[in-house]
N, C-alpha and C positions, 0 to 999 in steps of 0.2 A: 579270640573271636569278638566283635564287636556285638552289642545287640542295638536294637531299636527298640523305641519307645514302648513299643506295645510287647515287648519278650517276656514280662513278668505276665499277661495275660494269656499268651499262647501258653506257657507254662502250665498254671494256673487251671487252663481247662483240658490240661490233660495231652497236649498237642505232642505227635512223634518230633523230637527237634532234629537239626542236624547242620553243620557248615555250610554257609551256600556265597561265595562270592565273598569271602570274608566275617560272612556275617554267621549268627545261630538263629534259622531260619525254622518256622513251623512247618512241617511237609506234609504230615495229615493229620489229623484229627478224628474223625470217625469212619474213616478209611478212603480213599482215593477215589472208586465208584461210587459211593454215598454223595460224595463234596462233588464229584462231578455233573451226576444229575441233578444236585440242587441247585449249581448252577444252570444247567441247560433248562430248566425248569420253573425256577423260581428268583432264588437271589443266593448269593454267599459273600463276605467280606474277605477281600486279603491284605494284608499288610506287604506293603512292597515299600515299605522308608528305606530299602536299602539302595534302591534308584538314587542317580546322580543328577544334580538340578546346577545348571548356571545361569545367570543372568548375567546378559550382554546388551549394554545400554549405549547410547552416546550416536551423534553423526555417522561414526566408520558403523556401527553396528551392522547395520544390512548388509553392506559393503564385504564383510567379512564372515557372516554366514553366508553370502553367494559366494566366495570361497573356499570355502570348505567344507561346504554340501552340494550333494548333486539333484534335490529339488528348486524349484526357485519361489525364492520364500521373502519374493517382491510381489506376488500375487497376495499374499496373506493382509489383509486388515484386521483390527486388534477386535480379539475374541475371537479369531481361528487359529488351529494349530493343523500342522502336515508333516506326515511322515515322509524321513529321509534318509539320506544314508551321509558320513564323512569318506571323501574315498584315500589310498595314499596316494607316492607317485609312482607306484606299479598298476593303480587302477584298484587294489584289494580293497578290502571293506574295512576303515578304522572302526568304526562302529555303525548301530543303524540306532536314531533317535527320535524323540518328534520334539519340533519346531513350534513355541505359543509364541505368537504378537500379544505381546501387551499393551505397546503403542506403537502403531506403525513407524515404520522409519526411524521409531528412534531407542525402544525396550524391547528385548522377546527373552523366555526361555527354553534353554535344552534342558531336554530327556532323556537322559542316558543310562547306560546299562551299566549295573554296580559293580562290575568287576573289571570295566573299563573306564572308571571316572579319572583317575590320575592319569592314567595313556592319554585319554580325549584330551583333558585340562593342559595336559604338555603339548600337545599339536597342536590344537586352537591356538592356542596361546604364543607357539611359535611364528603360526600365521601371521598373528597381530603385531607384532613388532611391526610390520609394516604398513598396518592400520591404524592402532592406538585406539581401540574401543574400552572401554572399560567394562572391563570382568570380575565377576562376583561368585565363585563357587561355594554357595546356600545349601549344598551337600547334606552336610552334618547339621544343619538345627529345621530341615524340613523333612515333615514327617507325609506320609503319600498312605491312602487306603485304596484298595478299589474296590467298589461295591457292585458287582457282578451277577446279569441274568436280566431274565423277562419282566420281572417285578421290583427290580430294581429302586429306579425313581419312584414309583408308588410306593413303595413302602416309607422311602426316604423323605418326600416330599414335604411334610410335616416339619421335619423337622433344618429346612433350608428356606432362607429369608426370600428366594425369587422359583421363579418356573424351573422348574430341571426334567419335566413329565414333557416337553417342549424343544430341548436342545437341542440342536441338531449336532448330527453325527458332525466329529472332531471342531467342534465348537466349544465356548467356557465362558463363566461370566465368573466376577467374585461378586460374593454377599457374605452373608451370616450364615452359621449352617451352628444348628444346635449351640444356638447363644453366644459362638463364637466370631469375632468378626474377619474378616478378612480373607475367606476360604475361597479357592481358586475351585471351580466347578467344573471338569471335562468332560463332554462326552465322546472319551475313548476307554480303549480297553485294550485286553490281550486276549479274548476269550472268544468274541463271536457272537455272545450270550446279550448283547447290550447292557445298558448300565452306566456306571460312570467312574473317576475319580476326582479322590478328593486330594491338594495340594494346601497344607497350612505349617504354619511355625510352631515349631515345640517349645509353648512359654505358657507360663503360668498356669499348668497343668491342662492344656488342650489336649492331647494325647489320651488321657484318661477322660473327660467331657467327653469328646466326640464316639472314643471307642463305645465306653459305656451308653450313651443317648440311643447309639445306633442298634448294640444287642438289645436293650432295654425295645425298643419301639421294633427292632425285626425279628427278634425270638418269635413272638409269640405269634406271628406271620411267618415261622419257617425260616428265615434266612439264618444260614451257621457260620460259623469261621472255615476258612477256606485254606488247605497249604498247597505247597509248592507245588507237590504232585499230582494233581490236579489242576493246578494253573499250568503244568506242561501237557497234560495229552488234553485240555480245551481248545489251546492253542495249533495243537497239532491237528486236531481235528479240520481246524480252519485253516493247516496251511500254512501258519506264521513262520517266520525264520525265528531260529534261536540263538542270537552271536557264540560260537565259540562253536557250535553243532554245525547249522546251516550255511552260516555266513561267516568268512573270517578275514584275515588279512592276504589271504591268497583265493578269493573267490571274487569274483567281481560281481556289480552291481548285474550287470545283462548275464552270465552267467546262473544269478540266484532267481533268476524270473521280475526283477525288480528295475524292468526298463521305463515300467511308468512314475518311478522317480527320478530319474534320471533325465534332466532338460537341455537338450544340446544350443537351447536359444540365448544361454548368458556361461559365462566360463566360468569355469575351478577346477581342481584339483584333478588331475591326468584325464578331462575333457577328451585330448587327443589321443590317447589309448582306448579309450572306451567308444570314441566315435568311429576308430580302426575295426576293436573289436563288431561293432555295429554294421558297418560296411562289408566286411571278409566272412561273417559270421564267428560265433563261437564255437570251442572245439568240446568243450561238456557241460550240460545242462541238469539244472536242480528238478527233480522230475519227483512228482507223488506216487504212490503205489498201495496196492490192495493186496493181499495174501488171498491167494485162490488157494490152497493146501492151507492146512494149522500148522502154524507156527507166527512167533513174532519176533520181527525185526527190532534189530536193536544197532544203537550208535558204532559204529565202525566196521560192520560187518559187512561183507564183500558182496557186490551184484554180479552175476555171471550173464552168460547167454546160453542160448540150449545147447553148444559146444562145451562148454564147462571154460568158456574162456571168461578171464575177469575184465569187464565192461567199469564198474564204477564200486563207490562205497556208499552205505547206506548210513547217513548223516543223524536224523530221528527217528525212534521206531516205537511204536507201542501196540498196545491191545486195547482198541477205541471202545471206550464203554457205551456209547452210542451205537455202535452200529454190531457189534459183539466180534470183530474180526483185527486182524493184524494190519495198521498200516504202517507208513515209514515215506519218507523224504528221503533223498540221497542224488547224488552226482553221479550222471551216466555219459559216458561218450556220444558227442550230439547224434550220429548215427542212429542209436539204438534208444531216443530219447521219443520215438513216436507213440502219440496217445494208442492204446489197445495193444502194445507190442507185450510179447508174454516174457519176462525177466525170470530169475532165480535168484534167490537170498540164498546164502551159503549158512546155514546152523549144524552148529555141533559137526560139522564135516560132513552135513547132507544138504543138498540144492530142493530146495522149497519154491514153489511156484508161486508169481505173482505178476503182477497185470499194472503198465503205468494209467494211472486217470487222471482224471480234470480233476487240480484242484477249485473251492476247501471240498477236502471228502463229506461235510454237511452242505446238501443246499440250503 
């Protein structure tokens, strides 16, 4: 297993650890529900360096992320980022990432998910032979925090050299952030909770500065260290896709609810598959769901209808500490994919009642 910079600190303060995407990942710390409300609350830090970062610079740059994403990331000027997705040439999801301008037309970087960094790295890259952009996978010496919830930037604010109580959503500027310079400033997240991250290089002991300045100035304001287990049912709560769960190499973008990145005004990557799909409709849809009976959904477990027949599978599933009930994500046949239709979860070899809604399950 690989660690990241901050593994001796997760340790340290006692963190459950565990494999995650290659790495030894902190999962919880003072338990799942705790780390969850303090995010929806307040603030919490997570360490996510195990995120994938490339920079792609040069003339073809653009050129070649309109290639190979299905947003169009010719609207972005520098200090906006956008979520998007890579598709293949079946239309499936290589991954889903967000897109920063750092100078328009000519720097940006991806954000990619850690256990797709060498997949993406060989497709892009494949692309490019026919572009010649030049690429730089910064993977391994950039280290990523997020600092997570309603208190967030206030708490942080102190200690970052420009506005971040001001950013707007998926916006980033660099400054100084706790005496360090160079710090890449996002206002995004995975949470829902607001907040932001932080993007810097792991040199001469930044890793420890930043970690430390941030518990030092938000301890005593409440913010904790945050693990994995709780960055998955924040996100679930709102909705998010999870690659490998929600979204994979056999799901497409309009299939996963993710038609609004998907821009059919400049081409890439199976454009005409997806624009088919578009026109004919799709044949199963990523639908959210509520558990009207107790129980909780969990990843792979099967969706019926009130015939006992199997309609779809249920993709993410938890027990939302927010709202105190069972939701879950999953892919149903577009039939049965109507908001208010009453579904069944298959557990333990009993059909459990459950309700699709609008998502995120938080307004």
């Amino acid at each position: 297993m690989k660690n990241t910079p901050f593994t001796q600190f997760h340790i340290a303060l006692g963190a459950k650890m565990a494999e995650f995407a290659g790495y030894n990942m902190p999962i919880s710390y003072s338990g799942i529900n705790d780390e969850h409300q303090t995010v929806r609350t307040n603030a919490g830090i997570f360490d996510v360096s195990h995120m994938g970062e490339f920079i792609i610079k040069g003339p073809q740059a653009l050129p070649l992320i309109q290639q190979v994403t299905t947003n169009d990331a010719s609207k972005l000027t520098k200090g906006k980022a956008q979520y998007s997705c890579l598709t293949n040439e079946q239309g499936g999801i290589v991954d889903d990432l967000i897109v920063y301008c750092l100078e328009e037309n000519k720097a940006y970087m991806l954000v990619v998910n850690a256990a797709n960094i060498e997949k993406d790295w060989n497709w892009i890259a494949n692309f490019n032979k026919d572009f010649g952009a030049e690429m730089h996978n910064i993977s391994d010496k950039t280290c990523l925090l997020a600092i997570q919830g309603p208190n967030a930037t206030k708490i942080l604010q102190p200690l970052a050299g420009a506005d971040i109580l001001n950013l707007p959503y998926y916006s980033f500027i660099k400054t100084t952030f706790a005496g360090i310079d160079n710090v890449l400033i996002s206002a995004t997240g995975y949470t829902g909770a607001g907040g932001i991250e932080i993007y810097f290089e792991d040199s001469n002991d930044a890793a420890t500065t930043i970690w430390n300045a941030i518990l030092q100035t938000g301890t005593p304001q409440g913010l904790k260290p945050i693990g994995l287990g709780a960055r998955d049912t924040l996100r679930l709560e709102m909705g998010y896709c999870l690659y490998g769960n929600d979204i994979d190499d056999t799901t497409s973008p309009l299939e996963a609810g993710l038609g609004w990145i998907t821009k059919f005004t400049k081409e890439f990557t199976a454009k005409s598959i997806l624009h088919e799909q578009k026109q004919n409709g799709i044949q199963k849809k990523l639908v959210g769901f509520e558990m009207i009976d107790r129980g909780i959904p969990r990843h792979n477990y099967l969706i019926k209808n009130e015939a006992g027949e199997t309609i779809g599978h249920v993709t993410s599933g938890t027990q939302s500490p927010s709202l105190n009930k069972g939701i879950g994500m999953g892919y149903v046949q577009i039939q049965h994919a109507t908001l208010g239709n009453n579904i069944f979860i298959e557990i333990r070899n009993s059909l459990v009642k459950a309700q699709i809604v609008k998502m995120p399950f938080l307004s």
